[in-house]
PyMOL Python script that loads the backbone (N, CA, C, O; Angstrom):
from pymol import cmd

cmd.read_pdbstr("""\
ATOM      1  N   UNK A   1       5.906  75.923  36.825  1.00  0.00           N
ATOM      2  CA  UNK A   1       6.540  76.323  38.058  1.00  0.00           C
ATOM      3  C   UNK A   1       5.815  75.737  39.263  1.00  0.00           C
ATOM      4  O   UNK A   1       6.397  75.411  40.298  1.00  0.00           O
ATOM      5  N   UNK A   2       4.620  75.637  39.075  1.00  0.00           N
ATOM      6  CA  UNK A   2       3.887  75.443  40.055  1.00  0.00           C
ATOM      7  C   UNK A   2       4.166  73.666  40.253  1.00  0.00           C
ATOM      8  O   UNK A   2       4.447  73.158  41.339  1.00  0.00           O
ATOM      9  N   UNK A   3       4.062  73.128  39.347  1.00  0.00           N
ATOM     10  CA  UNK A   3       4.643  71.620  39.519  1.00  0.00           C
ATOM     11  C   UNK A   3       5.572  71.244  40.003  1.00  0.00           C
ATOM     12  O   UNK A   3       5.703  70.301  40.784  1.00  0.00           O
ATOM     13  N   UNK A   4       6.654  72.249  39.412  1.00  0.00           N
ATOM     14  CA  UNK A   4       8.057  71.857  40.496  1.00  0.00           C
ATOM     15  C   UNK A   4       8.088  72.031  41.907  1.00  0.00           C
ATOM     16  O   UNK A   4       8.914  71.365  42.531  1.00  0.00           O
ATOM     17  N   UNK A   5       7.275  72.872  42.572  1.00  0.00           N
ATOM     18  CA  UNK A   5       6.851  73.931  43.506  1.00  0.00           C
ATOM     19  C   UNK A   5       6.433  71.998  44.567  1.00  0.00           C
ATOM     20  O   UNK A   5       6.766  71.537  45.659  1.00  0.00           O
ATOM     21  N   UNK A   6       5.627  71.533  43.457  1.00  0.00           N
ATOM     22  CA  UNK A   6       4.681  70.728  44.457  1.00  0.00           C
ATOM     23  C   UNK A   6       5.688  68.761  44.063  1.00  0.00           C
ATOM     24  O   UNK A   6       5.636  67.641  44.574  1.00  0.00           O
ATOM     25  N   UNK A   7       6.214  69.213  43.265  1.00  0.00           N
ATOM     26  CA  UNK A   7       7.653  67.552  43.052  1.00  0.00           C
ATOM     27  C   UNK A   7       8.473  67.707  43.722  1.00  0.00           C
ATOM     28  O   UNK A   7       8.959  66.653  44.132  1.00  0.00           O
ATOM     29  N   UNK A   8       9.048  68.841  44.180  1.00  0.00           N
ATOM     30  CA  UNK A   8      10.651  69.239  44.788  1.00  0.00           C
ATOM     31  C   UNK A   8      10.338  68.455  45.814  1.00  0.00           C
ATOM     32  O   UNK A   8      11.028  67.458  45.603  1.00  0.00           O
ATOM     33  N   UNK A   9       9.564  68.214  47.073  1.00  0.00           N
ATOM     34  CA  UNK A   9       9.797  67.327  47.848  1.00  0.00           C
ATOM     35  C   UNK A   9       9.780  66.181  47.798  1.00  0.00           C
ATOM     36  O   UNK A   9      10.562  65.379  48.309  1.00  0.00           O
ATOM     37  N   UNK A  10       9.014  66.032  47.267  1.00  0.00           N
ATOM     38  CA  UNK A  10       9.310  64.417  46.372  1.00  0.00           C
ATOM     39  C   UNK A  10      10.435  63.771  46.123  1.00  0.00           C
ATOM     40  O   UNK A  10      11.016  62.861  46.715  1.00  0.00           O
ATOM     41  N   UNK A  11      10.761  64.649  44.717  1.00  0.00           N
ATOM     42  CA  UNK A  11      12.179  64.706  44.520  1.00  0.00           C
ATOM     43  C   UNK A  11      13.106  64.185  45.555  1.00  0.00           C
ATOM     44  O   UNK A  11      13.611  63.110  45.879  1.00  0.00           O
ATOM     45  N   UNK A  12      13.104  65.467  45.941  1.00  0.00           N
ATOM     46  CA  UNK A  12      14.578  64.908  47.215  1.00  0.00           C
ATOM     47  C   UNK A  12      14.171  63.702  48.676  1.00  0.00           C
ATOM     48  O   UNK A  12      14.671  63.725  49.801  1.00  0.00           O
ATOM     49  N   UNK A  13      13.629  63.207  48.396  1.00  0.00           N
ATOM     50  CA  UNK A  13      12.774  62.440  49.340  1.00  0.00           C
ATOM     51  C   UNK A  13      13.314  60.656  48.328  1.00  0.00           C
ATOM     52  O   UNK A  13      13.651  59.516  48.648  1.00  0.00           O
ATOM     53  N   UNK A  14      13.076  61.493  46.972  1.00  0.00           N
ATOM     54  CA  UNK A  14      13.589  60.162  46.382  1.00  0.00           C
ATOM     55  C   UNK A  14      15.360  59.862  46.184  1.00  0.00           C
ATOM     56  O   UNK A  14      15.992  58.813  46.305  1.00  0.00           O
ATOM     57  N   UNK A  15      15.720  60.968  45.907  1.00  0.00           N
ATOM     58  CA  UNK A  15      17.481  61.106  46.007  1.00  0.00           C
ATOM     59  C   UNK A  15      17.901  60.564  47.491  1.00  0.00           C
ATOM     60  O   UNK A  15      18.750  59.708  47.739  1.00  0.00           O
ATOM     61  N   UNK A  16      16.903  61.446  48.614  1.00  0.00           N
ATOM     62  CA  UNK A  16      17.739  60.459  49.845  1.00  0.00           C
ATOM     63  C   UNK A  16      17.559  59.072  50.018  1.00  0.00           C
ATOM     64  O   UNK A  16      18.303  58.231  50.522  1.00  0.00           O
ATOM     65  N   UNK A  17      16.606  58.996  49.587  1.00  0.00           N
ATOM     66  CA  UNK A  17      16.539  57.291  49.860  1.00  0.00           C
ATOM     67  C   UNK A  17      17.206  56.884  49.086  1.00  0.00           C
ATOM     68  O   UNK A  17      17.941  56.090  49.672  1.00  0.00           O
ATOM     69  N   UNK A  18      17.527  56.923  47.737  1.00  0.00           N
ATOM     70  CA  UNK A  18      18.748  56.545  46.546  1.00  0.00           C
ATOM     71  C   UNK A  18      20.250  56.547  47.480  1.00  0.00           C
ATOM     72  O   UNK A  18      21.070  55.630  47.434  1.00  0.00           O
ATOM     73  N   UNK A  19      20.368  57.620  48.203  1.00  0.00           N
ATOM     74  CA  UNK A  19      22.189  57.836  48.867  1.00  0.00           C
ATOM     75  C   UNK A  19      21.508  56.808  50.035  1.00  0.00           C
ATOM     76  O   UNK A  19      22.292  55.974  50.488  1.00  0.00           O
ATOM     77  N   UNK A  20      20.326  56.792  50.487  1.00  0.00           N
ATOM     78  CA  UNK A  20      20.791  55.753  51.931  1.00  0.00           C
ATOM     79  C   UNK A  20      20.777  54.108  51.404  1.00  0.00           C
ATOM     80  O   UNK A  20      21.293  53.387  52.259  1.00  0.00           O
ATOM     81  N   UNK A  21      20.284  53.332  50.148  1.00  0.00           N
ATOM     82  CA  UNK A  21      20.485  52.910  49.550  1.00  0.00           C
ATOM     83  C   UNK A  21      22.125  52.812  49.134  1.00  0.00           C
ATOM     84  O   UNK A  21      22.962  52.067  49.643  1.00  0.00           O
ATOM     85  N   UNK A  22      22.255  53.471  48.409  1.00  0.00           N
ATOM     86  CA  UNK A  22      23.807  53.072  47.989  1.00  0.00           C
ATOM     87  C   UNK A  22      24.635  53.003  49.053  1.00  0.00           C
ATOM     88  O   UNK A  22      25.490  52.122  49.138  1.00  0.00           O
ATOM     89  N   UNK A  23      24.422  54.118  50.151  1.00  0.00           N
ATOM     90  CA  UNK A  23      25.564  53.789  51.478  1.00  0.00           C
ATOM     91  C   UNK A  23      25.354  52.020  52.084  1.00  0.00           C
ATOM     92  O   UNK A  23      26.142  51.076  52.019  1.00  0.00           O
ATOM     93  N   UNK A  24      24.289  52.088  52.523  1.00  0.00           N
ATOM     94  CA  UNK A  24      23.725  50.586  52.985  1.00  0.00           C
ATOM     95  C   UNK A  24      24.484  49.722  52.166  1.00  0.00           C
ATOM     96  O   UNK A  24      25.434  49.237  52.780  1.00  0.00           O
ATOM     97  N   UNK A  25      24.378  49.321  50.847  1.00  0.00           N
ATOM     98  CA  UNK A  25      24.712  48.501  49.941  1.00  0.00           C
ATOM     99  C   UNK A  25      26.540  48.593  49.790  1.00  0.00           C
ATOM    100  O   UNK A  25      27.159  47.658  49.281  1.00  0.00           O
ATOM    101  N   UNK A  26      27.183  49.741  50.267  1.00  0.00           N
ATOM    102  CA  UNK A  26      28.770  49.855  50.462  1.00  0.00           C
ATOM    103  C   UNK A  26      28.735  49.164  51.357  1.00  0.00           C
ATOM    104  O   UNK A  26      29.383  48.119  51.313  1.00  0.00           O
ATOM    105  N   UNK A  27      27.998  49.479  52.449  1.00  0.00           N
ATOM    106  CA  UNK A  27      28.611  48.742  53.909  1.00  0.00           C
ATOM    107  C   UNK A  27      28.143  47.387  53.611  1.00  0.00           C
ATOM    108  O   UNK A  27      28.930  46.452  53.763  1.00  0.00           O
ATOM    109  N   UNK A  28      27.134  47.210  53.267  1.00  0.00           N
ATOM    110  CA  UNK A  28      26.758  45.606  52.812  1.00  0.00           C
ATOM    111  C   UNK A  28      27.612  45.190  52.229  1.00  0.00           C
ATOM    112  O   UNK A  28      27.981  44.193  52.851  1.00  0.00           O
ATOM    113  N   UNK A  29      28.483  45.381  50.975  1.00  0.00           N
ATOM    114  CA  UNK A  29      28.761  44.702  50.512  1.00  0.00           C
ATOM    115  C   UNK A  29      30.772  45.126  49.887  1.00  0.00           C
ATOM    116  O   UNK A  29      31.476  44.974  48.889  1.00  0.00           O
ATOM    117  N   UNK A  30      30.852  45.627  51.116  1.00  0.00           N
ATOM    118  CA  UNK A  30      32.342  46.270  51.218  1.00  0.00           C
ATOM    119  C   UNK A  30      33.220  44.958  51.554  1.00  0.00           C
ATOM    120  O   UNK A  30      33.058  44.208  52.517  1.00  0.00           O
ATOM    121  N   UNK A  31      34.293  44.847  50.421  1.00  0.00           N
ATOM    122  CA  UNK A  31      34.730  42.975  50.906  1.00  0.00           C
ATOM    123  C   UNK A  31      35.753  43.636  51.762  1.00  0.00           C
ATOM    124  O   UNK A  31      35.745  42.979  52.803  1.00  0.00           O
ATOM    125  N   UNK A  32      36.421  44.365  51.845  1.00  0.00           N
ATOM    126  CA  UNK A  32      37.412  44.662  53.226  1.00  0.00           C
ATOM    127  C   UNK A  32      36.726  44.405  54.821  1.00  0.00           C
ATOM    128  O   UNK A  32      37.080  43.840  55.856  1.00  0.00           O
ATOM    129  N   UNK A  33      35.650  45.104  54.385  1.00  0.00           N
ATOM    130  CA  UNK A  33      34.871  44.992  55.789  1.00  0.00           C
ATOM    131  C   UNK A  33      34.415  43.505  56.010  1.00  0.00           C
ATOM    132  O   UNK A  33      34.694  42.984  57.090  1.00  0.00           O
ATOM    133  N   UNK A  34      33.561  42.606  54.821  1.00  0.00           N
ATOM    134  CA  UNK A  34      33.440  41.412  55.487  1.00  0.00           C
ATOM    135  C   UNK A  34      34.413  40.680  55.919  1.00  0.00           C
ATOM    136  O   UNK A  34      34.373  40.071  56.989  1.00  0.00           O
ATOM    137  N   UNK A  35      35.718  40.672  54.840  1.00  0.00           N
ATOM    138  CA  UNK A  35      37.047  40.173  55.459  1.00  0.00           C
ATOM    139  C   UNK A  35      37.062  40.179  56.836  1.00  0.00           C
ATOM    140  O   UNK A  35      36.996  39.166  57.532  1.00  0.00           O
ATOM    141  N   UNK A  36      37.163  41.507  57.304  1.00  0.00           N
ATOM    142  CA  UNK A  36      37.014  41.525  58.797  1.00  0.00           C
ATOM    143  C   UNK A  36      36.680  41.039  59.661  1.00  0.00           C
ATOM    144  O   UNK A  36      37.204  40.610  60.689  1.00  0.00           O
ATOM    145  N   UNK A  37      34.970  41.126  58.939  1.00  0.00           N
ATOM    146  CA  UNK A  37      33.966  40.573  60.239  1.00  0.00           C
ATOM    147  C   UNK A  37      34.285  38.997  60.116  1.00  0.00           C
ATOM    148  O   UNK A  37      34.002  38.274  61.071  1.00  0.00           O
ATOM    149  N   UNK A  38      34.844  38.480  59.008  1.00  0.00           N
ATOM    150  CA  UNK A  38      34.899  37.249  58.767  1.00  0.00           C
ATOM    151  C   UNK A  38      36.471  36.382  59.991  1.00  0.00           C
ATOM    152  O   UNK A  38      36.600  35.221  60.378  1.00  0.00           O
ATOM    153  N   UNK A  39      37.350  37.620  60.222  1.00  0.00           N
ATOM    154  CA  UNK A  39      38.256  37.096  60.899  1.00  0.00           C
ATOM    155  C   UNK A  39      38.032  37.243  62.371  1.00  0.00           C
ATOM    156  O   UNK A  39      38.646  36.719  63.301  1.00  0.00           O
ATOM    157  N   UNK A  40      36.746  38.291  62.381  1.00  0.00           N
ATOM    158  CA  UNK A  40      36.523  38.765  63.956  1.00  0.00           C
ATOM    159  C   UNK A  40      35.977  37.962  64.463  1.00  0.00           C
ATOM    160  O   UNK A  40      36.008  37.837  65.688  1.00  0.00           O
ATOM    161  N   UNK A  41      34.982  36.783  63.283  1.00  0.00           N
ATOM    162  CA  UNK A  41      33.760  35.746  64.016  1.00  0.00           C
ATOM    163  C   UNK A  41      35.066  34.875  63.960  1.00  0.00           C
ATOM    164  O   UNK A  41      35.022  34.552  65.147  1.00  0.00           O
ATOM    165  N   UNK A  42      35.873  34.425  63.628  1.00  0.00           N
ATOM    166  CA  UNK A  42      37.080  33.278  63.824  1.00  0.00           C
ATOM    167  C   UNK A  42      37.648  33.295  65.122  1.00  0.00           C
ATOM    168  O   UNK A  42      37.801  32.349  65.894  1.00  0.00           O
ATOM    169  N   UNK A  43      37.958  34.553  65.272  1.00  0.00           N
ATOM    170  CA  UNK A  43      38.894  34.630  66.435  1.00  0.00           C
ATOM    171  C   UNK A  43      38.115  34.375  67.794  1.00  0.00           C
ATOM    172  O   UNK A  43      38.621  33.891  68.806  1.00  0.00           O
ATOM    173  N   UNK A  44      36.556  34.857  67.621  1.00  0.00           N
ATOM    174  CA  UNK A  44      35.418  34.699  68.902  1.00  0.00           C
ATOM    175  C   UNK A  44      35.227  33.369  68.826  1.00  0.00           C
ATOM    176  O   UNK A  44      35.225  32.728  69.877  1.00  0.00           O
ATOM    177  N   UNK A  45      35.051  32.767  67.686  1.00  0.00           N
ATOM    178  CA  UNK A  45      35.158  31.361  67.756  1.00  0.00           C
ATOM    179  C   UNK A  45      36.163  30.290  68.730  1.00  0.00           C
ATOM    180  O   UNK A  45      35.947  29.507  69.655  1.00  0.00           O
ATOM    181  N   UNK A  46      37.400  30.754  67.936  1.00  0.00           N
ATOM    182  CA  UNK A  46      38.312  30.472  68.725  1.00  0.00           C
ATOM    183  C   UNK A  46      38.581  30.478  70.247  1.00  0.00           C
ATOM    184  O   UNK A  46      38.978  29.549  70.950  1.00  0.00           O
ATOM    185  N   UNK A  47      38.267  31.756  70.589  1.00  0.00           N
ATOM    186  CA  UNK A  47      38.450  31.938  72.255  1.00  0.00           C
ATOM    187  C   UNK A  47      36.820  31.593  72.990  1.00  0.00           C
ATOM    188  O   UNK A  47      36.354  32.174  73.969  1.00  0.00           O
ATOM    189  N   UNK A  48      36.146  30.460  72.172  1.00  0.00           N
ATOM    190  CA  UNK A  48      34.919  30.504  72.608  1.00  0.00           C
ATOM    191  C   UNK A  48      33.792  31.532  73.914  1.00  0.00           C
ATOM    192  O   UNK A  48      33.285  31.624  75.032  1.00  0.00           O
ATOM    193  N   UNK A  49      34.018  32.080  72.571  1.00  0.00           N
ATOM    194  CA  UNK A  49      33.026  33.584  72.863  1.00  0.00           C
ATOM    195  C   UNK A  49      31.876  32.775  72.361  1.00  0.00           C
ATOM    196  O   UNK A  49      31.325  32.259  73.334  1.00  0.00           O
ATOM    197  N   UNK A  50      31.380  32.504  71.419  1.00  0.00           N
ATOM    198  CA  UNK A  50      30.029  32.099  70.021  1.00  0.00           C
ATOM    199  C   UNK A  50      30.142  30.323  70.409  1.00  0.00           C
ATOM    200  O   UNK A  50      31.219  29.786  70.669  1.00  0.00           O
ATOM    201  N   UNK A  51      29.121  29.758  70.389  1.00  0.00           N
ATOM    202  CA  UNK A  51      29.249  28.310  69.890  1.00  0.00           C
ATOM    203  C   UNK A  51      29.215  28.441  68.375  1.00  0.00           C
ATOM    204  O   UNK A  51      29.200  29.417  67.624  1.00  0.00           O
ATOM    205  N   UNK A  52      29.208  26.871  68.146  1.00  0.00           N
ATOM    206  CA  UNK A  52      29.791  26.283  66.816  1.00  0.00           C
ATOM    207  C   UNK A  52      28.746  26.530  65.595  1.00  0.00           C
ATOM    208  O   UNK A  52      29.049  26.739  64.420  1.00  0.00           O
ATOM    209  N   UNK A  53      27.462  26.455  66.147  1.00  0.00           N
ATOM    210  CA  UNK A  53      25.652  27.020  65.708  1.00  0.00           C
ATOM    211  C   UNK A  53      25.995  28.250  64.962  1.00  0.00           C
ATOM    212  O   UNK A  53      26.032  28.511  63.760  1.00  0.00           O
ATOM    213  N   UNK A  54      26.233  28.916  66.021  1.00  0.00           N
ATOM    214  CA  UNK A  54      25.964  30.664  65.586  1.00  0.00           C
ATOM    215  C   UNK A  54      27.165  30.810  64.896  1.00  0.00           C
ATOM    216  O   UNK A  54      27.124  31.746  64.097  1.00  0.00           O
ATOM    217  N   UNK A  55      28.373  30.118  64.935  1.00  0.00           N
ATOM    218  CA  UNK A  55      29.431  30.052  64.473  1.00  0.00           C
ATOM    219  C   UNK A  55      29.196  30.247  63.080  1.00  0.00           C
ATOM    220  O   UNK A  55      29.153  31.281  62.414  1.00  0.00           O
ATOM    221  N   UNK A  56      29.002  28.641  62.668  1.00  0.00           N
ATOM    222  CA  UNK A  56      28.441  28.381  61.296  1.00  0.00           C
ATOM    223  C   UNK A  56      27.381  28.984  60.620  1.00  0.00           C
ATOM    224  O   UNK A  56      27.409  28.912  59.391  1.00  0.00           O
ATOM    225  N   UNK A  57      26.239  29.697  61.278  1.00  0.00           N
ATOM    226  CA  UNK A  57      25.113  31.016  60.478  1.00  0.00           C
ATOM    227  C   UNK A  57      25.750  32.120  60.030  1.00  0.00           C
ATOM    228  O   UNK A  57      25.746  32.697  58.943  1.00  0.00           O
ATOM    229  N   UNK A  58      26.284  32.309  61.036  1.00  0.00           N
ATOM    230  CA  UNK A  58      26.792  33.739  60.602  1.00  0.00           C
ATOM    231  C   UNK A  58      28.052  33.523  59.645  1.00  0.00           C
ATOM    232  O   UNK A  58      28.140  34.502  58.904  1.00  0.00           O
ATOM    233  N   UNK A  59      29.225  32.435  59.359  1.00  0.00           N
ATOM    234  CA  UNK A  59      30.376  32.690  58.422  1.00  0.00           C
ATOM    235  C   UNK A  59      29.266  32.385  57.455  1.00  0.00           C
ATOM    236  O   UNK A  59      29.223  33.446  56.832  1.00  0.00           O
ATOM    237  N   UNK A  60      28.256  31.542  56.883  1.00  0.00           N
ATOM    238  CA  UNK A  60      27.734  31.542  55.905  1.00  0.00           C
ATOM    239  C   UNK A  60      26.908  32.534  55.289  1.00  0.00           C
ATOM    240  O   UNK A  60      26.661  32.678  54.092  1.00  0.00           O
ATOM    241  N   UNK A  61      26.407  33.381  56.549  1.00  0.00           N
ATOM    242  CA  UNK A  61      25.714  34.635  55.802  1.00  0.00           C
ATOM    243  C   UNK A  61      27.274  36.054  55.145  1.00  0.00           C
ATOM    244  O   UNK A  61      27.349  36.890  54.245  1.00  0.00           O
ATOM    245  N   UNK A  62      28.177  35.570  56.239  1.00  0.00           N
ATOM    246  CA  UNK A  62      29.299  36.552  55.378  1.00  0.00           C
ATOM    247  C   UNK A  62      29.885  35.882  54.129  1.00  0.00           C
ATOM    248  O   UNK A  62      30.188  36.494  53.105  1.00  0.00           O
ATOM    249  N   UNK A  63      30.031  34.392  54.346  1.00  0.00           N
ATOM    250  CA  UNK A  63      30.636  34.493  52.731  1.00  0.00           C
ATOM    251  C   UNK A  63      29.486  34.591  51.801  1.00  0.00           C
ATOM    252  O   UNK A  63      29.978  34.925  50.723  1.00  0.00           O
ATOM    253  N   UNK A  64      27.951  34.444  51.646  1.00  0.00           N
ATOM    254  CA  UNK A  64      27.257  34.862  51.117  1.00  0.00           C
ATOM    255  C   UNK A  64      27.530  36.428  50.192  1.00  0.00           C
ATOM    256  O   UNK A  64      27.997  36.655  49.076  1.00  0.00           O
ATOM    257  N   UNK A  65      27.156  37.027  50.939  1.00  0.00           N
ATOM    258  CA  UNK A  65      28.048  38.582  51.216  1.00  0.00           C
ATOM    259  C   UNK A  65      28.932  38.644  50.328  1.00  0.00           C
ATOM    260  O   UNK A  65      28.604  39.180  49.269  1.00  0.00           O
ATOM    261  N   UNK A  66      30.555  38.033  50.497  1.00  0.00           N
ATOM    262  CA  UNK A  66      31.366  38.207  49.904  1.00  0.00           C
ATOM    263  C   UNK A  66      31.116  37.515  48.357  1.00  0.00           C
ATOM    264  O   UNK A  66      31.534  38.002  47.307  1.00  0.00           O
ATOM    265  N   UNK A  67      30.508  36.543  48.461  1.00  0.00           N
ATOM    266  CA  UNK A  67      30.445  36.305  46.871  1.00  0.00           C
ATOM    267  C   UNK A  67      29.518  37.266  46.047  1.00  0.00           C
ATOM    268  O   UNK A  67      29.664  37.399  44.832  1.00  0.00           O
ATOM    269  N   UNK A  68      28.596  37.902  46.735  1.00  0.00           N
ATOM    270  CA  UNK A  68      28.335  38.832  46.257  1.00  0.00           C
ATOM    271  C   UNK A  68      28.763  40.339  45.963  1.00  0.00           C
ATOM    272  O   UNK A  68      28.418  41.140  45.094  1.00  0.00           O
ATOM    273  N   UNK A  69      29.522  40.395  46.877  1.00  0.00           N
ATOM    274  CA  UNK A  69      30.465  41.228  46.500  1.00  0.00           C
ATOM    275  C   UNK A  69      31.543  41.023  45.231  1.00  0.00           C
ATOM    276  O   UNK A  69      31.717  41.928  44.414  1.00  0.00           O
ATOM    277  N   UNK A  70      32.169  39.886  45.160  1.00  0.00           N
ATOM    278  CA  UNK A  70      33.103  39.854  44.305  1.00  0.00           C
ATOM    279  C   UNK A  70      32.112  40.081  43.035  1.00  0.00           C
ATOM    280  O   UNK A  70      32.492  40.810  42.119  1.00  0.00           O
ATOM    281  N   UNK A  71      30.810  39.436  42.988  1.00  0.00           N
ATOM    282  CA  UNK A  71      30.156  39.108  41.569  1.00  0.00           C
ATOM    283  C   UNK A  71      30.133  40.180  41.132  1.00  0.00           C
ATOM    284  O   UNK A  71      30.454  40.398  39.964  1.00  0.00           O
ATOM    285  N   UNK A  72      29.593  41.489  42.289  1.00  0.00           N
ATOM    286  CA  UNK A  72      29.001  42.749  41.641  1.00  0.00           C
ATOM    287  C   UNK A  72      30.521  43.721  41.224  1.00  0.00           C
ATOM    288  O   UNK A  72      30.606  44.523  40.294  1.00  0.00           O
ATOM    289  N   UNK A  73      31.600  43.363  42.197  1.00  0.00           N
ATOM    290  CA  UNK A  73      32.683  44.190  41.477  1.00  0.00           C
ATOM    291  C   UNK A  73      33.291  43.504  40.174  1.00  0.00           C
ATOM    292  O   UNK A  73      33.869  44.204  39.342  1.00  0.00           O
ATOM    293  N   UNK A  74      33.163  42.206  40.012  1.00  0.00           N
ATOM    294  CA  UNK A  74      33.371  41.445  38.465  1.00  0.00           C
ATOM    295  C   UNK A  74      32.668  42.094  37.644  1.00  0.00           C
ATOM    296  O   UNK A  74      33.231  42.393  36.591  1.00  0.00           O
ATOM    297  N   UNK A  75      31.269  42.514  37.828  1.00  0.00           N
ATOM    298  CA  UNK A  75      29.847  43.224  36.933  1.00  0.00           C
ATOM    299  C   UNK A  75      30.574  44.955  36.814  1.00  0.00           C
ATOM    300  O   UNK A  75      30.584  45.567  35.746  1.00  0.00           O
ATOM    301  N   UNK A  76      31.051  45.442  37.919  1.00  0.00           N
ATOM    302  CA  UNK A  76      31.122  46.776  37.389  1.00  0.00           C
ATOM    303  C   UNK A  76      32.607  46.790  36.508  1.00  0.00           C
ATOM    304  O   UNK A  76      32.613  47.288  35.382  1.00  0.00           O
ATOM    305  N   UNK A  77      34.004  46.141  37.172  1.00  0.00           N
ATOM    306  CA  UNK A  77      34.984  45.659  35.867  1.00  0.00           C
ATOM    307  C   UNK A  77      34.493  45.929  34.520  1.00  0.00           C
ATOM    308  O   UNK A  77      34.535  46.912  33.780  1.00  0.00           O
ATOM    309  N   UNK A  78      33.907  44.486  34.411  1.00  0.00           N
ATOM    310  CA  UNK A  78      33.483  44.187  33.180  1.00  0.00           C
ATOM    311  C   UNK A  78      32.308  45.681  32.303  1.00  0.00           C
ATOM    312  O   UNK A  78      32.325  45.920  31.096  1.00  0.00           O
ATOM    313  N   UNK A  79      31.872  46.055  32.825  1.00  0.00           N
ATOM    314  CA  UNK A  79      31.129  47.203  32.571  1.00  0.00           C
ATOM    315  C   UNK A  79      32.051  48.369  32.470  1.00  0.00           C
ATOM    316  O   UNK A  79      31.714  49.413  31.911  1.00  0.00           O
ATOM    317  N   UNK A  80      33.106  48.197  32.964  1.00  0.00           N
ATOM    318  CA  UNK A  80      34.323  49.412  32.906  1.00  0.00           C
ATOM    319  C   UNK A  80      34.761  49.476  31.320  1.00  0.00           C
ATOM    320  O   UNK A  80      34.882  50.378  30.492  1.00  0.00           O
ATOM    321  N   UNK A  81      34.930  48.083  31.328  1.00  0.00           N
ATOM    322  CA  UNK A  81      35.660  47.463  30.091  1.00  0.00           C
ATOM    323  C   UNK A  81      34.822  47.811  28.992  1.00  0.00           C
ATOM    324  O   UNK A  81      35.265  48.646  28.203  1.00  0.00           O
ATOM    325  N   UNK A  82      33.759  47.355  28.805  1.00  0.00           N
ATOM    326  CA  UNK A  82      32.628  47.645  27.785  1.00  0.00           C
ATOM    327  C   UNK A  82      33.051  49.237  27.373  1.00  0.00           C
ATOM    328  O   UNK A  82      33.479  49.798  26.364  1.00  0.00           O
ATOM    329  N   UNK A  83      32.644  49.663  28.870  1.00  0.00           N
ATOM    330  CA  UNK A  83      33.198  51.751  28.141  1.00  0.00           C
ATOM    331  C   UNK A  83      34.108  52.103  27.693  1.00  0.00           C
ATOM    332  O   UNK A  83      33.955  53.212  27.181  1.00  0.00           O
ATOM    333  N   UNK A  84      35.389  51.582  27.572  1.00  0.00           N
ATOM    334  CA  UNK A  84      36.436  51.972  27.303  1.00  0.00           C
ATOM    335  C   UNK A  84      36.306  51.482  26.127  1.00  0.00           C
ATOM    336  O   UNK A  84      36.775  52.462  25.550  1.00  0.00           O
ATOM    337  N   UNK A  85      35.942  50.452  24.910  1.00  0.00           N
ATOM    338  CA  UNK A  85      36.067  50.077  23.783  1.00  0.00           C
ATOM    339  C   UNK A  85      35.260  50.892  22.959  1.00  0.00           C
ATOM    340  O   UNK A  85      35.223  50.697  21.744  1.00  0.00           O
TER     341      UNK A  85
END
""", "prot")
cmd.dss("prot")
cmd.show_as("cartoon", "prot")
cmd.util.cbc("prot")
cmd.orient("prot")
């Protein structure tokens, strides 16, 4: 008893960082949302808001992003699939 007494904060110290983790990693890697940001840096492009520099860093760090996104929802699919057999 006395152990749990002195882990429990621990514990939940480690669970929140686990949920702020997984939230982070939704918004990271939510392809609706990069879609977005991906049409929002186009359109600033377009109405030259951004030069062509910052233009090109940033669509490459979002499609980065998105291929990682697709990979990891291909990984959980395929991991869907595995359970069901």
């Amino acid at each position: 008893m006395i152990h749990k007494l002195f882990t429990a904060p621990m514990n939940l110290v480690v669970k929140v960082g686990e949920k702020i983790k997984e939230e982070a990693d939704k918004e990271l890697y939510d392809i609706p949302t990069i879609q977005q940001k991906l049409i929002q840096l186009q359109m600033m492009y377009e109405l030259e808001e951004i030069e062509e520099q910052a233009y090109k860093e940033q669509e490459e760090q979002l499609l980065m992003r998105y291929e990682t996104a697709k990979r990891l929802e291909m990984e959980e699919y395929e991991e869907m699939l595995k359970q069901e057999k």
